[in-house]
C-alpha positions in Angstrom: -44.3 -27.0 -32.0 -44.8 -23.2 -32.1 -45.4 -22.0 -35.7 -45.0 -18.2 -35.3 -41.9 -16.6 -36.0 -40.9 -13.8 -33.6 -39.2 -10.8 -34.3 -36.1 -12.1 -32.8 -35.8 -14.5 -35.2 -36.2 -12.7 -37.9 -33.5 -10.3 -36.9 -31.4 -12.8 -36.0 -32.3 -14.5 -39.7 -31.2 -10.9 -41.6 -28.4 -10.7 -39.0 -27.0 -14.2 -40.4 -27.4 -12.7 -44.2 -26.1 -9.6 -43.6 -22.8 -11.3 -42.1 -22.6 -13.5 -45.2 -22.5 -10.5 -47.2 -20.3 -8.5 -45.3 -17.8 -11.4 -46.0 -17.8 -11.1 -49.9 -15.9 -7.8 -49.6 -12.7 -10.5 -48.8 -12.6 -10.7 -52.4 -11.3 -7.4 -53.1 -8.2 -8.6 -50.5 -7.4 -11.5 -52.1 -7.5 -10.6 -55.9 -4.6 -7.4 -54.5 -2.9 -9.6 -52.6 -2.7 -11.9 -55.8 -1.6 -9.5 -57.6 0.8 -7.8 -55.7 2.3 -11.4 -54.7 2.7 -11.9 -59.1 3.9 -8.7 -59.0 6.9 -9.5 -56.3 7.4 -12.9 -58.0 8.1 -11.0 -61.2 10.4 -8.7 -59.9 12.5 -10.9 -58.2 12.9 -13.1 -61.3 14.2 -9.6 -63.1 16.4 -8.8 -60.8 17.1 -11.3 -58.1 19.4 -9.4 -56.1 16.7 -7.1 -55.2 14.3 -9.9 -53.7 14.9 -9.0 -50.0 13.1 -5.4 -50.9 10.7 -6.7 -53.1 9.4 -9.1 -50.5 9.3 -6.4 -47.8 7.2 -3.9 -50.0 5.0 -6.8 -51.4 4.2 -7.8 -47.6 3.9 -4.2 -46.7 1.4 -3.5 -49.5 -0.6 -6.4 -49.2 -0.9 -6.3 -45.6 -2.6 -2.7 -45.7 -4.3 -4.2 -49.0 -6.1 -6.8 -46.3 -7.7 -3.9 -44.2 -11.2 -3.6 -45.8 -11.5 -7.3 -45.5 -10.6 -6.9 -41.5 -13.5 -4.1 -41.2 -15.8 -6.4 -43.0 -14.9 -9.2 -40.5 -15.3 -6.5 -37.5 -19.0 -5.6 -38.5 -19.6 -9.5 -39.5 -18.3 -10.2 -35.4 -20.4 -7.6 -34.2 -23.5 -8.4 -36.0 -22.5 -12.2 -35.0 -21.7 -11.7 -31.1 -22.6 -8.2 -29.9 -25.8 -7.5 -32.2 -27.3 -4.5 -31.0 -30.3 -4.9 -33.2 -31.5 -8.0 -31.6 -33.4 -6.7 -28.7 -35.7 -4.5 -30.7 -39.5 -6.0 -30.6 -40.9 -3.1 -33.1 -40.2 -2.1 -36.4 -39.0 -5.9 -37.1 -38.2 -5.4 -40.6 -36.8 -2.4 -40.7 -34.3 -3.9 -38.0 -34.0 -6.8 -40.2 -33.5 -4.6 -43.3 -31.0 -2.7 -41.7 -28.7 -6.0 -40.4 -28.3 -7.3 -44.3 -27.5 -3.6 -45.1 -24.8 -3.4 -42.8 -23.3 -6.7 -44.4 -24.4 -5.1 -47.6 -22.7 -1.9 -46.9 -19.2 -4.0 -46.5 -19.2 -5.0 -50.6 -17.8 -1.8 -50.9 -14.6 -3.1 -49.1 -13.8 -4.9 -52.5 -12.7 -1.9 -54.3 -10.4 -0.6 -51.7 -8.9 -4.6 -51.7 -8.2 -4.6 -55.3 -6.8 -0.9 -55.7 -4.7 -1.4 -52.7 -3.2 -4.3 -54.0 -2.6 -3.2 -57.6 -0.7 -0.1 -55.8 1.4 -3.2 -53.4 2.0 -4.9 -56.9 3.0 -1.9 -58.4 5.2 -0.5 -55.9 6.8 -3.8 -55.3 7.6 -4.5 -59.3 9.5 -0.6 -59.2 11.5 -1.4 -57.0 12.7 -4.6 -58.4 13.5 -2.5 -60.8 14.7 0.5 -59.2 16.2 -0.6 -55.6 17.8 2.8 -55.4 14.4 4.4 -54.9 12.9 2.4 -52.8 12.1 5.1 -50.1 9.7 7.4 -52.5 8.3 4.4 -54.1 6.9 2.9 -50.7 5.5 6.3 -49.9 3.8 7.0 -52.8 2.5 3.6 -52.6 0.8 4.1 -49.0 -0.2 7.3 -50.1 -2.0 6.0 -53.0 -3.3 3.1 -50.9 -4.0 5.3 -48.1 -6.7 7.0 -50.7 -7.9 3.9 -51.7 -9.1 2.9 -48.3 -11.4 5.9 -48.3 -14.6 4.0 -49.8 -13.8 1.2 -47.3 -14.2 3.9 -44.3 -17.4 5.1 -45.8 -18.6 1.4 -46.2 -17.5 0.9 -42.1 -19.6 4.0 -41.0 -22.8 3.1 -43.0 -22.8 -0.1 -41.5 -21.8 1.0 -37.9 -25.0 3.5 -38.4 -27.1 1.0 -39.4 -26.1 -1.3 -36.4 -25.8 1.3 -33.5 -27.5 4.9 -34.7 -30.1 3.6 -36.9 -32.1 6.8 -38.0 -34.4 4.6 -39.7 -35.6 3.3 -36.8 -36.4 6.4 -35.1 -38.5 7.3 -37.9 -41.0 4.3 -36.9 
């Protein structure tokens, strides 16, 4: 049996770490979704006649709360099935480096998770208690959620760089 580990394998190896921790940015997801699905819970309890809003703005906010763990799924399915770092033979551990910095990269995705979601939970508990306004509380809520996503996007672009436009690697 061949001892030697090539550099395929060892960017395959990183690759397999760096999707792990891509995927712990699906933390941020579920701790807003939580919260924006208390939130919702809440509200309808307080005013019951208002549930059929409250359950649209909760599912509204907590669906766009979800997006930074869909980008960290995208890189983790690139790095998983379309990998361009596997066919490079030199500069093995920068190439290796820069998979688990990818997945690295996508940690960032928590923060957009959980502030997205406290804005969901937010929005949904005003308008369980304030139906009337419904239309400017949703708006300022993707608004607020819409700036919130903005570390995620940074997160998705460092990681796309490291996987397609590497300048690391160029310096080798």
């Amino acid at each position: 049996m061949d001892q030697s580990i090539n550099a395929r394998a060892i960017i395959l190896a990183a690759s397999a770490i760096g999707v792990g921790f891509a995927m712990i940015a699906g933390i941020g997801p579920g701790i807003g979704q939580g919260y924006a699905a208390g939130k919702g819970a809440e509200a309808v309890s307080m005013n019951p006649k208002s549930g059929k809003q409250v359950t649209m703005i909760m599912l509204l906010g907590a669906a766009v709360a979800e997006t930074s763990g869909i980008l960290a799924l995208v890189v983790a399915l690139i790095m998983l099935y379309a990998n361009p770092l596997v066919g490079f033979t030199t500069g093995t551990i920068v190439v290796a480096a820069s998979a688990i910095g990818a997945g690295l990269a996508m940690i960032a995705g928590i923060g957009p998770g959980v502030g997205q979601g406290y804005a969901a939970g937010k929005g949904t508990e005003t308008v369980g208690k304030r139906p009337a306004l419904q239309g400017p509380i949703i708006r300022t809520m993707f608004l607020g959620q819409a700036v919130a996503q903005t570390t995620g996007i940074y997160a998705l672009i460092i990681a796309l760089v490291l996987l397609f436009a590497n300048p690391l690697i160029r310096l080798l």
